[in-house]
N, C-alpha and C positions, 0 to 999 in steps of 0.2 A: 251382322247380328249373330248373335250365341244360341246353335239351339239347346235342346236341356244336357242331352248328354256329353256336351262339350263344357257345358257348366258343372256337371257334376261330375267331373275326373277335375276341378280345379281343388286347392287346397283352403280351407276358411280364408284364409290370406288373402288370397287371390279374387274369389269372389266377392269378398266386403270391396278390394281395389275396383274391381268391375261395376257393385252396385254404384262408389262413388262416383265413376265417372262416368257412366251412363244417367246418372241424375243428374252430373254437372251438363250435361249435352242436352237433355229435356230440358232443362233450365235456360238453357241458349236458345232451341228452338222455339219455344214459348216465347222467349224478349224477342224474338223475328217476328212471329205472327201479329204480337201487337203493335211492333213497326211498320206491320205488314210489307214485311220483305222477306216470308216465307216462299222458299221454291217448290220445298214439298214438304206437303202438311202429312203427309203419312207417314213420315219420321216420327209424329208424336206417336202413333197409334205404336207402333215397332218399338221405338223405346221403352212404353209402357207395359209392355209385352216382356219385355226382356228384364220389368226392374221386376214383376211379378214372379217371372221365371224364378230370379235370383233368390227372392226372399221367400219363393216354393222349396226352394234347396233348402236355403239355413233354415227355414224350421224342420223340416223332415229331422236335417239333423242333428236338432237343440230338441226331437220327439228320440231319436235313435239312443242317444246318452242320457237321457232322461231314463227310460228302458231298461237301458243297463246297470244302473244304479237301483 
């Protein structure tokens, strides 16, 4: 898992890449749980963790160019 400051030296790019596929994996985990053929359910809680992280980032800095302008 990503913590913040390895999130924030990434490049807009890279991070919108990461939200993607971090919500594609919560979306996996979830379809296990309701097959119940979760092995660890605290993957969702960490994912969730990480999509918040991400979307903590882009807005600081859609607040940072906002600013500047």
């Amino acid at each position: 898992m990503s913590k913040a400051n390895v999130l924030r030296e990434m490049s807009d790019e890279q991070l919108e890449h990461e939200l993607r596929e971090t919500q594609q994996s919560l979306f996996r985990i979830r379809f296990q749980s309701a097959t119940e053929r979760n092995d660890t359910p605290s993957n969702v809680r960490k994912l969730r963790q990480v999509i918040a992280r991400v979307k903590t980032i882009q807005r600081e800095r859609q607040i940072a160019v906002a600013a500047e302008n």
